[in-house]
C-alpha positions as CSV (number, residue, x, y, z in Angstrom):
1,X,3.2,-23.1,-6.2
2,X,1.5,-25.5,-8.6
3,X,-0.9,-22.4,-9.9
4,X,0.5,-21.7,-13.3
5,X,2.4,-18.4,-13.2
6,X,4.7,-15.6,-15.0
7,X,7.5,-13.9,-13.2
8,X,8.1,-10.7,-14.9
9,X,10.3,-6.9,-13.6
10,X,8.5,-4.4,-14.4
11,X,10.0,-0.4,-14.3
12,X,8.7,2.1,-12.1
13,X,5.5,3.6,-12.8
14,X,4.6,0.5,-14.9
15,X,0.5,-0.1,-15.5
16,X,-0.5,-3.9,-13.7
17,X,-3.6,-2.8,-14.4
18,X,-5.7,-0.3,-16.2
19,X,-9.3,1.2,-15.3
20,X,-11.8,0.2,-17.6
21,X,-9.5,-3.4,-18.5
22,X,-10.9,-6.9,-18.4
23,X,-8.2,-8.6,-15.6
24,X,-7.2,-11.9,-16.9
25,X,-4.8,-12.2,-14.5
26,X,-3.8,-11.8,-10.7
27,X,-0.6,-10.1,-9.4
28,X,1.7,-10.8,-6.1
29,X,4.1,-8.3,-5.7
30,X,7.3,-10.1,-5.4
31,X,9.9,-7.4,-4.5
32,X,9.3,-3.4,-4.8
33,X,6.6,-1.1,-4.1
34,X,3.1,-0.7,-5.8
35,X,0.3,1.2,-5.6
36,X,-3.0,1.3,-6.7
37,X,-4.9,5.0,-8.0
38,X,-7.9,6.3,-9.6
39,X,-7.9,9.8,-11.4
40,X,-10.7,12.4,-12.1
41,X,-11.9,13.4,-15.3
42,X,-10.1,16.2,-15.7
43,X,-6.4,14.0,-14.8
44,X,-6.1,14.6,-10.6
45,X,-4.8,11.2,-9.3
46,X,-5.5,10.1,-5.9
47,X,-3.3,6.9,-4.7
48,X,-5.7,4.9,-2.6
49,X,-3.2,2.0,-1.5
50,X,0.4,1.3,-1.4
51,X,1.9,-2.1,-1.5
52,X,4.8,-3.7,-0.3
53,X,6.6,-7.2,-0.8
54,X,4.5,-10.3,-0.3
55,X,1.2,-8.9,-0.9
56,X,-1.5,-9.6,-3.8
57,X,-1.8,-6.7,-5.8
58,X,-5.4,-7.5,-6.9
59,X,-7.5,-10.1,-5.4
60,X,-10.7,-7.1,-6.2
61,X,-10.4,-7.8,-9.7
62,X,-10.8,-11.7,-9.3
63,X,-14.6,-11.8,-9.4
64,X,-15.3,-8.8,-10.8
65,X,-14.9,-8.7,-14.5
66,X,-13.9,-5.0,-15.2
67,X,-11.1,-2.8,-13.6
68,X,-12.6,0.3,-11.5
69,X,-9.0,1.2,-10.3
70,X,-5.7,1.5,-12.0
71,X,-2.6,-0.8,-10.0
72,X,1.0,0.4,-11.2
73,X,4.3,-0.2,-9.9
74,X,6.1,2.8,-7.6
75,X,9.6,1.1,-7.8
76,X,11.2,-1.4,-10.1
77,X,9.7,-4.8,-9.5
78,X,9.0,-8.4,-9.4
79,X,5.8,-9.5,-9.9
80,X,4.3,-13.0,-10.3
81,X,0.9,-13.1,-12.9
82,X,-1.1,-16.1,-11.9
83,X,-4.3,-16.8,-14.2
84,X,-7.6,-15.3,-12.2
85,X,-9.5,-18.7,-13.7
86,X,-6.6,-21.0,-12.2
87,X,-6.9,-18.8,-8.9
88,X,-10.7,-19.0,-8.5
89,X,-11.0,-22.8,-9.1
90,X,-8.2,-23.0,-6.3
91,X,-10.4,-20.9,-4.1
92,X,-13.5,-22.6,-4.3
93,X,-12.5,-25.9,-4.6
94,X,-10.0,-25.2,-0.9
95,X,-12.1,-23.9,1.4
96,X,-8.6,-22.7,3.3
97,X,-7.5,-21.0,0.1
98,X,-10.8,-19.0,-0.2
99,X,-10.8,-18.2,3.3
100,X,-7.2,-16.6,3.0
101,X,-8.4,-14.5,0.0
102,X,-11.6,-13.4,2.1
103,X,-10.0,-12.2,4.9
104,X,-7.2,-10.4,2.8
105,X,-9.6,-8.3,0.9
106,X,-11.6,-7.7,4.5
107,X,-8.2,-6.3,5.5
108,X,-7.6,-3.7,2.5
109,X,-10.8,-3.1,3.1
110,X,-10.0,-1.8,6.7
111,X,-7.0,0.1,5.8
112,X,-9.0,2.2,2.8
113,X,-11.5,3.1,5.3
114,X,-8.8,4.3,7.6
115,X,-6.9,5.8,5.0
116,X,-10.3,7.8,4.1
117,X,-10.3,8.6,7.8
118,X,-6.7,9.7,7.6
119,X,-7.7,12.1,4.6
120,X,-10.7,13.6,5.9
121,X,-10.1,13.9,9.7
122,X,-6.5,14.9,10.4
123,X,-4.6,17.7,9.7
124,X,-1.2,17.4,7.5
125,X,0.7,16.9,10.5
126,X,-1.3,14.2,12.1
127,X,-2.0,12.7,8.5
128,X,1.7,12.3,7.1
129,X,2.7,11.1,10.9
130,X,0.2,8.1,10.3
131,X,0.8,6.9,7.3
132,X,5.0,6.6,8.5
133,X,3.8,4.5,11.3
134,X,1.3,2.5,9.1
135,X,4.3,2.2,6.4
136,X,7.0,1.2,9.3
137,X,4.6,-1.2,10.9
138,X,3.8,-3.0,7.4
139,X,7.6,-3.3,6.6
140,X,8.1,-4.6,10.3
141,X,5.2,-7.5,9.7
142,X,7.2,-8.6,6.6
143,X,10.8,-8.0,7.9
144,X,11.9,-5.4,5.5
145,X,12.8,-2.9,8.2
146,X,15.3,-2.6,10.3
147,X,16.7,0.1,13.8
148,X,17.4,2.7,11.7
149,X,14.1,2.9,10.1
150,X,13.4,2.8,6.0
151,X,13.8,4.3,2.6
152,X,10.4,5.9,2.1
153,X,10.2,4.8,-2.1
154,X,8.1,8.0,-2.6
155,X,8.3,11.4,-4.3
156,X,6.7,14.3,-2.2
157,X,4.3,14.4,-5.0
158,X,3.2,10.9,-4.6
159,X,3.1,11.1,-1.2
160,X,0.9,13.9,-1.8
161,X,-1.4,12.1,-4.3
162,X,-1.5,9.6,-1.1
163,X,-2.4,12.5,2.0
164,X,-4.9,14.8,-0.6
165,X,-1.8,17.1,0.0
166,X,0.4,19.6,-2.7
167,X,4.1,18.9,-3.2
168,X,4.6,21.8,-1.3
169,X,2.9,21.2,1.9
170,X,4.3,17.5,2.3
171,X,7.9,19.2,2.2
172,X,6.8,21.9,4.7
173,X,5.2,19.3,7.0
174,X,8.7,16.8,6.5
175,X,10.0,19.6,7.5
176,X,8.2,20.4,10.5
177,X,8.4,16.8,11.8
178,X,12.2,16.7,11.6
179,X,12.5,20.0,13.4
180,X,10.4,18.7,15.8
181,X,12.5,16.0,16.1
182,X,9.8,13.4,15.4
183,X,11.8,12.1,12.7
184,X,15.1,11.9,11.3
185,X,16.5,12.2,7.3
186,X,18.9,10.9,5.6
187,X,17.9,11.4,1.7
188,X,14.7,9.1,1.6
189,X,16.0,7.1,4.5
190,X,13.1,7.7,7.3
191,X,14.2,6.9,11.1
192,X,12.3,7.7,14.4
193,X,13.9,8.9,17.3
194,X,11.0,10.0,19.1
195,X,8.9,7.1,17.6
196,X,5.9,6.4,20.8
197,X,5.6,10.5,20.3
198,X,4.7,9.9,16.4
199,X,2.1,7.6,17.4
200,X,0.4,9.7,19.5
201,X,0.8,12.7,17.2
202,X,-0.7,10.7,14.6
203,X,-3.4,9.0,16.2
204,X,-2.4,5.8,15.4
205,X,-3.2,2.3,16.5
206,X,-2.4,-0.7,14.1
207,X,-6.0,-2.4,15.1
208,X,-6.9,-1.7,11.5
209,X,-4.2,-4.0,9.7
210,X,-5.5,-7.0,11.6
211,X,-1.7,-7.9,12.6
212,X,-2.9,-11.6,13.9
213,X,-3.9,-14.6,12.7
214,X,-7.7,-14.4,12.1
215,X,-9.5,-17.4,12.9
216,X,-10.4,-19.6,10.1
């Protein structure tokens, strides 16, 4: 809390951070959603992480002195700055500190190479089934979510830019799910009746987000 900070709101779809920038700063997403993408030459996007409240937005930039990946904001937002030269003196100079940071960027680390999994290796079903139970368990772990589930803060064209699916297949496989009653809709508000049946249609076991306390 000492760190010298900015609180600022950014609006949806908001730019933390551009590809190509030099960071001078480091983000922690205070309320809202966020998400970090990279685009083709030719304008595609892929969105290779989502974020929710109470996570840094970009400890990768903090030793590495250009942007490779663009961060923006999916929902309206809170968003404390803190200065990356402030935050890397604080990380050498407590080993506890540094530690903390380590094993947070091991841990994105484990979720993009499931997420690359998810892509690559499941079908639509299987795919949009595991990333409700990754969101749902994330929310849980920071007590955002309650019995009746969650307001997914996505478009079906973001969540497509998330699966490597098209608008129209996410709505077709939503759609599949509910019939098969694997989930329930209300608007964006996401619930799970059948919710040990999701987890084995998706594949999914939480291993990957390193839910305890690692050992310091």
């Amino acid at each position: 809390m000492a760190l010298p900070y900015t609180l600022r709101v950014y609006e949806p779809s908001s730019y933390l951070v551009r590809e190509g920038d030099a960071p001078e700063q480091c983000a922690v997403l205070l309320s809202g959603f966020a998400y970090r993408q990279k685009q083709t030459g030719s304008g595609m996007r892929q969105i290779v992480s989502l974020h929710i409240p109470g996570e840094p937005l970009d400890f990768q930039h903090l030793f590495l002195d250009v942007a490779d990946h663009n961060v923006q904001t999916l929902t309206r937002a809170e968003v404390a700055t803190i200065s990356r030269v402030a935050l890397r003196e604080l990380a050498r100079s407590r080993a506890s500190i540094g530690h903390a940071i380590f094993v947070n960027t091991l841990v994105e680390a484990s979720i993009f190479r499931e997420w690359i999994l998810n892509i690559g290796r499941r079908d639509a079903r299987s795919r949009l089934a595991h990333f409700l139970c990754e969101f749902a368990i994330r929310l849980d772990m920071q007590g955002v979510v309650n019995a009746s589930g969650y307001e997914l803060p996505m478009s079906q064209e973001q969540l497509g830019d998330a699966l490597g699916l098209t608008a129209v297949h996410v709505n077709r496989t939503i759609k599949s799910l509910e019939a098969d009653g694997f989930i329930s809709r209300n608007r964006r508000r996401i619930s799970f009746p059948r919710w040990e049946a999701l987890r084995e249609l998706a594949d999914f076991s939480s291993r990957y987000l390193h839910l305890m306390q690692q050992a310091s």
